[in-house]
OpenMM code with the backbone's topology and positions (N, CA, C; nanometers):
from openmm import Vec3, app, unit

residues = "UNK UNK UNK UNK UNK UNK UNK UNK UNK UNK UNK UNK UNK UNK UNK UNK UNK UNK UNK UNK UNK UNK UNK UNK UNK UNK UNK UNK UNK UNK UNK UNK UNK UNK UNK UNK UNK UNK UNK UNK UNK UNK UNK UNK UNK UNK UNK UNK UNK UNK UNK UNK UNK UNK UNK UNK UNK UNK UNK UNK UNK UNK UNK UNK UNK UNK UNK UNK UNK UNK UNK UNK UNK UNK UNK UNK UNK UNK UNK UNK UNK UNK UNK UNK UNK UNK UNK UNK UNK UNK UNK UNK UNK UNK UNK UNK UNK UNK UNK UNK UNK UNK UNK UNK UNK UNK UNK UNK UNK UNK UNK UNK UNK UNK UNK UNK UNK UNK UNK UNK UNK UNK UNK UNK UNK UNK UNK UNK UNK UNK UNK UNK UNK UNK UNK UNK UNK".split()
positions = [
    Vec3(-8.7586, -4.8135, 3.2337),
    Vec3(-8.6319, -4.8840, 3.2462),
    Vec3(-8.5686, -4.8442, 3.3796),
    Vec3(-8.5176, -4.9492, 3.4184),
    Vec3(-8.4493, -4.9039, 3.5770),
    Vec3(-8.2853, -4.8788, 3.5795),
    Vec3(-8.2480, -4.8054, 3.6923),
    Vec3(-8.0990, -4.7477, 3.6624),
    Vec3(-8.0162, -4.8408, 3.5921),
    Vec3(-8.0430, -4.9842, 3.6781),
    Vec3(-7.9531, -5.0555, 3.6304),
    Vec3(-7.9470, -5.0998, 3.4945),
    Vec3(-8.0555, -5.1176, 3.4439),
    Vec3(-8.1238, -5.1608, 3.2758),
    Vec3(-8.0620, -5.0150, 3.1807),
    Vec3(-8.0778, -4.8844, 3.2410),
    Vec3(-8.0293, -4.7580, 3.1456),
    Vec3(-7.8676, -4.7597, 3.1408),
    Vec3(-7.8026, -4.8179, 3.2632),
    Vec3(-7.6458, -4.8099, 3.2600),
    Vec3(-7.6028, -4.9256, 3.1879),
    Vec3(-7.6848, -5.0866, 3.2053),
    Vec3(-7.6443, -5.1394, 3.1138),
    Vec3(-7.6691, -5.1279, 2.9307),
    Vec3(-7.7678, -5.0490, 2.8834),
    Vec3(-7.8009, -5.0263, 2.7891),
    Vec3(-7.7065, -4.9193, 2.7230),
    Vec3(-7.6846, -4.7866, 2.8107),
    Vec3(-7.5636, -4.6968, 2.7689),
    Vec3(-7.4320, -4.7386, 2.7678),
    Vec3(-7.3826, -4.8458, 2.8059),
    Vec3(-7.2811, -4.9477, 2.7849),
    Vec3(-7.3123, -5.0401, 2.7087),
    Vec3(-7.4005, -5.0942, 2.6719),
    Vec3(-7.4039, -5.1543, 2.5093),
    Vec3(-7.4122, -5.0949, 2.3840),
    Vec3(-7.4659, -4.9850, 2.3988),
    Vec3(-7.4464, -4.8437, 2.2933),
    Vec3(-7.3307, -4.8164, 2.3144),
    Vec3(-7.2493, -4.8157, 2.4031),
    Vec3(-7.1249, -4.7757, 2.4164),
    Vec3(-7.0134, -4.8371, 2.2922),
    Vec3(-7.0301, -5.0035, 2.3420),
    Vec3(-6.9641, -5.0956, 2.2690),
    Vec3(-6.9857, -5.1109, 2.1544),
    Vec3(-7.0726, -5.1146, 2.1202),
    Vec3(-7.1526, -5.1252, 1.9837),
    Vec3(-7.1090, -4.9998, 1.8959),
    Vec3(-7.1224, -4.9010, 1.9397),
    Vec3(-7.0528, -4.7447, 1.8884),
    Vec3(-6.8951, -4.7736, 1.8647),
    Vec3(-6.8421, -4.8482, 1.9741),
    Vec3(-6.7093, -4.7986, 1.9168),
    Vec3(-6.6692, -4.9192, 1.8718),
    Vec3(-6.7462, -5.0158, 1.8338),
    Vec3(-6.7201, -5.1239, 1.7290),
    Vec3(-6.7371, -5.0665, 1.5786),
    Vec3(-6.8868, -5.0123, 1.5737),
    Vec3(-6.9014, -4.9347, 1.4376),
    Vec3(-6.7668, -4.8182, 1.4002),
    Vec3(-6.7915, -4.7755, 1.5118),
    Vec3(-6.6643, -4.6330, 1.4523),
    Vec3(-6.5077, -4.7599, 1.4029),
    Vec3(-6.4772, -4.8508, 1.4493),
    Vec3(-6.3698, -4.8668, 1.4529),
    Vec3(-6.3759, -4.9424, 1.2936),
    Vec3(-6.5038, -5.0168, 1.3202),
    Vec3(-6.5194, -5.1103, 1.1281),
    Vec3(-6.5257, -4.9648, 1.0351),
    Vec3(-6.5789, -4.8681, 1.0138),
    Vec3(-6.5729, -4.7196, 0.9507),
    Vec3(-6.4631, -4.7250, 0.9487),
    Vec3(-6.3556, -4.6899, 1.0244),
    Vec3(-6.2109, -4.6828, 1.0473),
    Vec3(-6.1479, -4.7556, 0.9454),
    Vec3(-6.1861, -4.9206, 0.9532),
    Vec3(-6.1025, -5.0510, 0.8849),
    Vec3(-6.1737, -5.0340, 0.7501),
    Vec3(-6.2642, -4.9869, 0.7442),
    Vec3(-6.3170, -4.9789, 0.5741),
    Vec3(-6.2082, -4.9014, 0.5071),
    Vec3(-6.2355, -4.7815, 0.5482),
    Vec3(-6.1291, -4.6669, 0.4696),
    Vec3(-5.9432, -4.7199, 0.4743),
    Vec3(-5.8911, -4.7977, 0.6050),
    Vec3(-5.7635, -4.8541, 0.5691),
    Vec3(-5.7732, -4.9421, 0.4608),
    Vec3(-5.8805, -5.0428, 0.4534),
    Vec3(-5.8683, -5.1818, 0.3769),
    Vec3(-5.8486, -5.0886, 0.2308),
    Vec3(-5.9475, -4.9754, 0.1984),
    Vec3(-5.9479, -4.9311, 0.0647),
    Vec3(-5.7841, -4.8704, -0.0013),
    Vec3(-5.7227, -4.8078, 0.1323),
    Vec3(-5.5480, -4.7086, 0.0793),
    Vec3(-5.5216, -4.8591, 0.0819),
    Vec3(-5.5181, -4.9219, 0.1657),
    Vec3(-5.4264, -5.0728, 0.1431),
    Vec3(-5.4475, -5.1194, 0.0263),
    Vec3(-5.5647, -5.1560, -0.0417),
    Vec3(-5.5798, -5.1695, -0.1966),
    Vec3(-5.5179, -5.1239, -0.2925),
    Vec3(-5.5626, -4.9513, -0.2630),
    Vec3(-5.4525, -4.8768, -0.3674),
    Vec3(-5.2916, -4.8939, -0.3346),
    Vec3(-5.2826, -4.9110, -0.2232),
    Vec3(-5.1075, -4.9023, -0.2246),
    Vec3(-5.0316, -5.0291, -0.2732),
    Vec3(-5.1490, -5.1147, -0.3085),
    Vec3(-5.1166, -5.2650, -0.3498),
    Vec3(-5.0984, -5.2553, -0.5036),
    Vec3(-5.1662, -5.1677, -0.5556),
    Vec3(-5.1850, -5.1058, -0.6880),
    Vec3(-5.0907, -5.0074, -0.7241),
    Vec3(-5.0437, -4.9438, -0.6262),
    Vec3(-4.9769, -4.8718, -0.7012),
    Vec3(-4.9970, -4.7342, -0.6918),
    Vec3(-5.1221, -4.6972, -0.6538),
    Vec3(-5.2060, -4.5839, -0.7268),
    Vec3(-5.2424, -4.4884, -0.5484),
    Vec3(-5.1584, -4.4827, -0.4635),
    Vec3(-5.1413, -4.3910, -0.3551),
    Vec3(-5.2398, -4.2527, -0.3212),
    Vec3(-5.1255, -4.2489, -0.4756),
    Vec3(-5.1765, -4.0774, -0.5308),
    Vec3(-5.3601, -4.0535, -0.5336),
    Vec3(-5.4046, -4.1786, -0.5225),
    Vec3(-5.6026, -4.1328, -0.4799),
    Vec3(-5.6516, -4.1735, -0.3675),
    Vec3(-5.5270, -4.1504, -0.2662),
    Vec3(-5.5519, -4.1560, -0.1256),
    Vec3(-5.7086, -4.0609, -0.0536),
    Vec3(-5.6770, -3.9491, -0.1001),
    Vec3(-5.7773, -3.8353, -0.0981),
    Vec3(-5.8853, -3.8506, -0.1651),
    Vec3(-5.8433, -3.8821, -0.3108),
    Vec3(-6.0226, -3.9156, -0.3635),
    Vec3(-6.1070, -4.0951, -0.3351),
    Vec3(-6.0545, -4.1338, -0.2314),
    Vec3(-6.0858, -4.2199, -0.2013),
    Vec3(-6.1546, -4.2119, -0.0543),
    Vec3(-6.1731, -4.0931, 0.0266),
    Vec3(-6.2316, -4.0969, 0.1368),
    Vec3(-6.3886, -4.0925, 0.1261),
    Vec3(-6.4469, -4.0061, -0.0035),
    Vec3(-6.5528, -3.9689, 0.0118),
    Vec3(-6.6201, -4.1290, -0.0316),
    Vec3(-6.6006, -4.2766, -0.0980),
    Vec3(-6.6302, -4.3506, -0.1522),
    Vec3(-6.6612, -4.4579, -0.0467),
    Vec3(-6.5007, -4.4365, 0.0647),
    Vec3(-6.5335, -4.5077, 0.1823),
    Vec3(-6.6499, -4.4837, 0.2748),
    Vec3(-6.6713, -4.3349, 0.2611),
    Vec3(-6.7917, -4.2886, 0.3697),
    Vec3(-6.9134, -4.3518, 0.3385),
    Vec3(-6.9385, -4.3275, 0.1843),
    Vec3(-7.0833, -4.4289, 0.1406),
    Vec3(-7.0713, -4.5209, 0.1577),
    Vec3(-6.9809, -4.6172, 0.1130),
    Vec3(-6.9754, -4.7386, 0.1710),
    Vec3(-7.0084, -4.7773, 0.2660),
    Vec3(-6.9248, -4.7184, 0.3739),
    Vec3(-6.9680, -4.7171, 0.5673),
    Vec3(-7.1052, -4.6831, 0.5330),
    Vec3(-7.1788, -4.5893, 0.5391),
    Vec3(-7.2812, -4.5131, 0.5538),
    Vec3(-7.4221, -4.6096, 0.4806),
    Vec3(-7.4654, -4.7365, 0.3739),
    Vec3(-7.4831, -4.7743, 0.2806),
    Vec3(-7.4691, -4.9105, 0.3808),
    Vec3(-7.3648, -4.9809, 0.3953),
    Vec3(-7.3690, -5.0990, 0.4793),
    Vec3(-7.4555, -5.0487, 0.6446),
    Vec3(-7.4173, -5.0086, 0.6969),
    Vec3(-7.4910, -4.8977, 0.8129),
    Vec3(-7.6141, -4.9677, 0.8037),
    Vec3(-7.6920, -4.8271, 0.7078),
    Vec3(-7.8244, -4.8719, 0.6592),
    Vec3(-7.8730, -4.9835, 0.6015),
    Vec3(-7.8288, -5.0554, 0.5305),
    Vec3(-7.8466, -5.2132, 0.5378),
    Vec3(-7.8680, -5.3152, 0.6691),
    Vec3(-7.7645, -5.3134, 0.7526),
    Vec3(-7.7534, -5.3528, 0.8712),
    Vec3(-7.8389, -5.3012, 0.9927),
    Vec3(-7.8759, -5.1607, 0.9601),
    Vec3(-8.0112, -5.1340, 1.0173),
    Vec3(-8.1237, -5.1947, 0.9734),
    Vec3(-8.1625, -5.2023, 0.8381),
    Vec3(-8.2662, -5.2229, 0.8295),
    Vec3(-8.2911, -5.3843, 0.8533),
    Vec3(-8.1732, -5.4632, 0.8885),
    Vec3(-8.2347, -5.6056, 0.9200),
    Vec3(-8.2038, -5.5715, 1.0148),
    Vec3(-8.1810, -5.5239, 1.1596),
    Vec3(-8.1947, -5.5010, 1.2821),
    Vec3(-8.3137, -5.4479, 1.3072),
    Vec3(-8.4208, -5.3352, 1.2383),
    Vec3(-8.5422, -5.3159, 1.2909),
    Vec3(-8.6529, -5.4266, 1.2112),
    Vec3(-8.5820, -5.4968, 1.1282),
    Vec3(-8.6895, -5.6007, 1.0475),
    Vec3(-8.6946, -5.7692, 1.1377),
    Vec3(-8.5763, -5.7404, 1.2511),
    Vec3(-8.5697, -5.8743, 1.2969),
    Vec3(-8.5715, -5.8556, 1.4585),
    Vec3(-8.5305, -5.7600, 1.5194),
    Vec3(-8.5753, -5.7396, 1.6455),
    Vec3(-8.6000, -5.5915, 1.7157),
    Vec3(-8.6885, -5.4855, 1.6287),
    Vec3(-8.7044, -5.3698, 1.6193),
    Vec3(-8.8058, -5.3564, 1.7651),
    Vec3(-8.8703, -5.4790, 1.7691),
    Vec3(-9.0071, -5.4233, 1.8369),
    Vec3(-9.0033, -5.4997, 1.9550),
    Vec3(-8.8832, -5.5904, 1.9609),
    Vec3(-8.8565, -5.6800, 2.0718),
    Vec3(-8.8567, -5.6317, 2.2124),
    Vec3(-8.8635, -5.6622, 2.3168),
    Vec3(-8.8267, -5.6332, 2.4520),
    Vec3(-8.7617, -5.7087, 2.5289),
    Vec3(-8.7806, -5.6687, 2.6494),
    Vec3(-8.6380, -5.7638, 2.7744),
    Vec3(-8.5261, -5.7672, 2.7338),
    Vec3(-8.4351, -5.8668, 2.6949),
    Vec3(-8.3485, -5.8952, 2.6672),
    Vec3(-8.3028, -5.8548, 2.5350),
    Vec3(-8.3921, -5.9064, 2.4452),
    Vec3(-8.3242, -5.8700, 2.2967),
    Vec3(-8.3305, -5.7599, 2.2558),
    Vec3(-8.3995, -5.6321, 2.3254),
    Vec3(-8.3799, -5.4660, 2.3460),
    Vec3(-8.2704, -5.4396, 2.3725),
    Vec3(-8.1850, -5.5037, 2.4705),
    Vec3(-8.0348, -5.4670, 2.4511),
    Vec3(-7.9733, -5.4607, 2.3439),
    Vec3(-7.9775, -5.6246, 2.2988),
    Vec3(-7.9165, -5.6521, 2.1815),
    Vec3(-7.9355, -5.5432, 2.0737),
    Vec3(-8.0772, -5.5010, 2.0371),
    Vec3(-8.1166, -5.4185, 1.9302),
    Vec3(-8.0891, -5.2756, 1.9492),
    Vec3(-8.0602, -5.2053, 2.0714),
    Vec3(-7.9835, -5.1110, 2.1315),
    Vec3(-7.8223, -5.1160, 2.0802),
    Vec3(-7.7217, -5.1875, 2.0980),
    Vec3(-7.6548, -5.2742, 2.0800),
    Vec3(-7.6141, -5.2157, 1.9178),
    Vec3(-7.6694, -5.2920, 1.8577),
    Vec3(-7.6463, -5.3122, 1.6887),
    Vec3(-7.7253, -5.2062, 1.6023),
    Vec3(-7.8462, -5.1385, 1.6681),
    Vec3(-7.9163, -5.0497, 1.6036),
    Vec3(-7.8295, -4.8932, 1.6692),
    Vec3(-7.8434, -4.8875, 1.7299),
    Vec3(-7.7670, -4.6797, 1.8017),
    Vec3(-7.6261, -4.7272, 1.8371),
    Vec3(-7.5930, -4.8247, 1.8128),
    Vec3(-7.4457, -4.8494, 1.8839),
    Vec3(-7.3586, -4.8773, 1.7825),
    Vec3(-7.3603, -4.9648, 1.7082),
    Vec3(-7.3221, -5.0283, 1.5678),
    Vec3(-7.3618, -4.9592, 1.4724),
    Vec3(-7.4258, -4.9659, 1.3685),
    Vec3(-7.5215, -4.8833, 1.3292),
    Vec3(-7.4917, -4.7480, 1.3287),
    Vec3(-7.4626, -4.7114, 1.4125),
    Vec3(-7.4626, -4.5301, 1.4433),
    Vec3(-7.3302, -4.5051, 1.4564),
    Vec3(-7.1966, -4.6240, 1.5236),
    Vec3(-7.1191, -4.5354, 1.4797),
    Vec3(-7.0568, -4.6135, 1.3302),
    Vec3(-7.0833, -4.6582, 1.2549),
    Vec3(-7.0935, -4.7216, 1.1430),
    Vec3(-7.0797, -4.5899, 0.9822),
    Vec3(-7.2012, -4.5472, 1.0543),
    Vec3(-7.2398, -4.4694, 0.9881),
    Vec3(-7.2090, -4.3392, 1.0490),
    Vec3(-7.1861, -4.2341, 0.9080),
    Vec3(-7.1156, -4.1108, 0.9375),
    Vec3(-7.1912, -3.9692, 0.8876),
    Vec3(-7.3031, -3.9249, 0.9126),
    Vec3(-7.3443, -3.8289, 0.8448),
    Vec3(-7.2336, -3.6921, 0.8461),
    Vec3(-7.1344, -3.6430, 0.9618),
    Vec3(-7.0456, -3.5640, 0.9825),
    Vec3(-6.9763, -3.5571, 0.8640),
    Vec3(-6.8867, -3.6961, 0.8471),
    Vec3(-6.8087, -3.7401, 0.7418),
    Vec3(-6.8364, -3.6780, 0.6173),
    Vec3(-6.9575, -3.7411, 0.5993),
    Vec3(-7.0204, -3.7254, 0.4506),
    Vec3(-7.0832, -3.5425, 0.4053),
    Vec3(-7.0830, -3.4567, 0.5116),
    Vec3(-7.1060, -3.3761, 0.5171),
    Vec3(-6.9761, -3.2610, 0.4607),
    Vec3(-6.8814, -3.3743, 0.5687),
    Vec3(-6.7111, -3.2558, 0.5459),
    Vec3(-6.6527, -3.2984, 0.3892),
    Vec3(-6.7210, -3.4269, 0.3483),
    Vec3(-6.6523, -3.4739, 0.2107),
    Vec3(-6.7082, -3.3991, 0.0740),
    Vec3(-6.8506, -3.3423, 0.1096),
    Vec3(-6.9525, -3.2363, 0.0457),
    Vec3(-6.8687, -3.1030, 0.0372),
    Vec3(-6.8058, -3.0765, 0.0912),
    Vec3(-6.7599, -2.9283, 0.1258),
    Vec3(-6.6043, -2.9412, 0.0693),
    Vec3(-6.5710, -3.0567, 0.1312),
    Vec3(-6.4349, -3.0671, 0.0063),
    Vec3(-6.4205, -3.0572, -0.1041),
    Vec3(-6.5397, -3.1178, -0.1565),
    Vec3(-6.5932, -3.1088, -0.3007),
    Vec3(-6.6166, -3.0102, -0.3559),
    Vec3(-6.6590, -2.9448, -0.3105),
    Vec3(-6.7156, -2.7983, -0.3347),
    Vec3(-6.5632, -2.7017, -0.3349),
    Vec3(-6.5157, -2.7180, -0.2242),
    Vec3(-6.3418, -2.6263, -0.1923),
    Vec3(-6.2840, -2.6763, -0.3287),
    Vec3(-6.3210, -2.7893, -0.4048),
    Vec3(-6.2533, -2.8050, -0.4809),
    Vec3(-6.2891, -2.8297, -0.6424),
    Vec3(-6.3961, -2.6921, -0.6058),
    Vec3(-6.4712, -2.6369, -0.7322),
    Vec3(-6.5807, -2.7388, -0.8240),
    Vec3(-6.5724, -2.8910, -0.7599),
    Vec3(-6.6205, -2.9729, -0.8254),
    Vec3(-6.8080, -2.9890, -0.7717),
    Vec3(-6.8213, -2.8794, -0.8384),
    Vec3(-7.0079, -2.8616, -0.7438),
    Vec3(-7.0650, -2.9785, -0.7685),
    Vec3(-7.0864, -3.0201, -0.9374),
    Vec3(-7.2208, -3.1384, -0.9719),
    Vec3(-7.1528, -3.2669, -0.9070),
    Vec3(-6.9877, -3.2785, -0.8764),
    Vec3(-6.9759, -3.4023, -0.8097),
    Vec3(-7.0327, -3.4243, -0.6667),
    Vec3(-7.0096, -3.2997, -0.6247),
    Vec3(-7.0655, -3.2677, -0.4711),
    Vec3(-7.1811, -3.2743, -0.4101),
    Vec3(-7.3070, -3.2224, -0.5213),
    Vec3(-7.4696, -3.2182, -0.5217),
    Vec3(-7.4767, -3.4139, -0.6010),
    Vec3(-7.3714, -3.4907, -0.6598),
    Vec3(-7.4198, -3.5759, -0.7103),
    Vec3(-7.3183, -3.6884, -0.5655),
    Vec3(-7.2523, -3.6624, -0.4791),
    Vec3(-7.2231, -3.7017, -0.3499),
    Vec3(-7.3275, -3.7225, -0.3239),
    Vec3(-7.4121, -3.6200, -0.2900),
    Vec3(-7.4796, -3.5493, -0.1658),
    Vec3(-7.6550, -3.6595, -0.1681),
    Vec3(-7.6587, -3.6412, -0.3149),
    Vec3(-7.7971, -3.7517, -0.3883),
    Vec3(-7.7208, -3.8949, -0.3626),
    Vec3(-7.6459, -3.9301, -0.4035),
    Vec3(-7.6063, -4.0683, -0.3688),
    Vec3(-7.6020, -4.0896, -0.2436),
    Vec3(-7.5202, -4.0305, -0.1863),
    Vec3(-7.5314, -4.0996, 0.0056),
    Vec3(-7.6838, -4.1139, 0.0059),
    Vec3(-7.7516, -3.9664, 0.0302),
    Vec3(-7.8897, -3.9975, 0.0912),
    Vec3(-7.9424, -4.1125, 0.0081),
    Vec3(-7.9693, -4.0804, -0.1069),
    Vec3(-8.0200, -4.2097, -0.1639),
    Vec3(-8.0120, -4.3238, -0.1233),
    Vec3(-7.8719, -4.4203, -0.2004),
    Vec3(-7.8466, -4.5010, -0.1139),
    Vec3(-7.8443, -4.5991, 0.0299),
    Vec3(-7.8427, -4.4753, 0.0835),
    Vec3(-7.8349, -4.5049, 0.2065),
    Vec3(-8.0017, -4.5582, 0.2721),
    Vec3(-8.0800, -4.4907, 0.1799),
    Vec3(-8.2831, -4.4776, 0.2165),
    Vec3(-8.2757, -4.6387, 0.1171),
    Vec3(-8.1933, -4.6753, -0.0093),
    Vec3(-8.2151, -4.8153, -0.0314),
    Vec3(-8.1983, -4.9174, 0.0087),
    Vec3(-8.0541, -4.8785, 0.0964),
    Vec3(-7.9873, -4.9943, 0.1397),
    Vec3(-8.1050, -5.0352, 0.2642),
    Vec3(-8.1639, -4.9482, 0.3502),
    Vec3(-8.2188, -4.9589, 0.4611),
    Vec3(-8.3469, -5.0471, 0.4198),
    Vec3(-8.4037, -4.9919, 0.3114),
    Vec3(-8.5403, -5.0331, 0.2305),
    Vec3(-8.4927, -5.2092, 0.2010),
    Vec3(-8.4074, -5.2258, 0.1438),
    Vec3(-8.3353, -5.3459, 0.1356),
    Vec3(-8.3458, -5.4326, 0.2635),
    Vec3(-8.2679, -5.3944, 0.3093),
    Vec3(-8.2353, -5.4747, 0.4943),
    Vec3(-8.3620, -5.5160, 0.5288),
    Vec3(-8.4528, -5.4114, 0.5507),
    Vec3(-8.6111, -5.4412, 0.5655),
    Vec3(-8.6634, -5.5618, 0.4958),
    Vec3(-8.6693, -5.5257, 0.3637),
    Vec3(-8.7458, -5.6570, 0.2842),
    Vec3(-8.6576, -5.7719, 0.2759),
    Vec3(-8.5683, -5.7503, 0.3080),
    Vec3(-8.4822, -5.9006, 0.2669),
    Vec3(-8.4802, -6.0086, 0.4427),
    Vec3(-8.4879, -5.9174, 0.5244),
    Vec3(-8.4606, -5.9767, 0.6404),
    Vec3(-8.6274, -5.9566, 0.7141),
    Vec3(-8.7283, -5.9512, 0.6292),
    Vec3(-8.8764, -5.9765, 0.6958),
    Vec3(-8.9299, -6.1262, 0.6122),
] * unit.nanometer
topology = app.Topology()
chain = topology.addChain("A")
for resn in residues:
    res = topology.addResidue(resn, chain)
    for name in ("N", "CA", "C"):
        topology.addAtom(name, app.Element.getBySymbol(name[0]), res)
């Protein structure tokens, strides 16, 4: 790849990253906005770790029809898949997140919810991808 092809590519990872981080972002508002529509505020907190799978679960979905539809592509649509796969995609998804929401869990004595966090994200997250794959080949 030539300078110019790596600077435009680290600027589509760029964009793409802080599109994902920002939809991650709008997931977890849309969810307190729900509850505050409800009533129910007070599960502001137990509502972060639900948003992260979520994010994390769509992610991997959206990956897996990005390497099932232009994984192996070149020239041009390598951007794109740069783009939506490490850019989108990656900041979409939160392994950090889901890591600090494990440990909350735990600070808050609730171990089998924490080890049953910990199986769901990964899980999930290996179906949703498995999904994306077969549905979008």
């Amino acid at each position: 790849m030539s300078a110019g092809g790596f600077l435009a590519a680290a600027l589509l990872v760029g964009v793409g990253g802080g599109l994902g981080s920002v939809t991650r972002w709008g997931v977890r508002v849309l969810a307190l906005r729900l509850l505050a529509a409800q009533g129910r505020e007070q599960l502001s907190e137990d509502v972060r770790p639900g948003t992260t799978v979520a994010a994390n679960i769509l992610a991997c979905f959206l990956l897996g029809i990005a390497v099932a539809r232009i994984g192996s592509a070149g020239g041009t649509v390598e951007f794109v898949y740069l783009m939506l796969a490490a850019g989108f995609c990656g900041g979409l998804s939160t392994l950090s997140t889901a890591a600090l929401d494990v440990v909350e869990l735990v600070r808050r004595r609730t171990f089998s919810l924490a080890l049953a966090y910990l199986l769901l994200s990964a899980g999930s997250g290996m179906a949703a991808l498995w999904l994306g794959l077969v549905l979008a080949s």
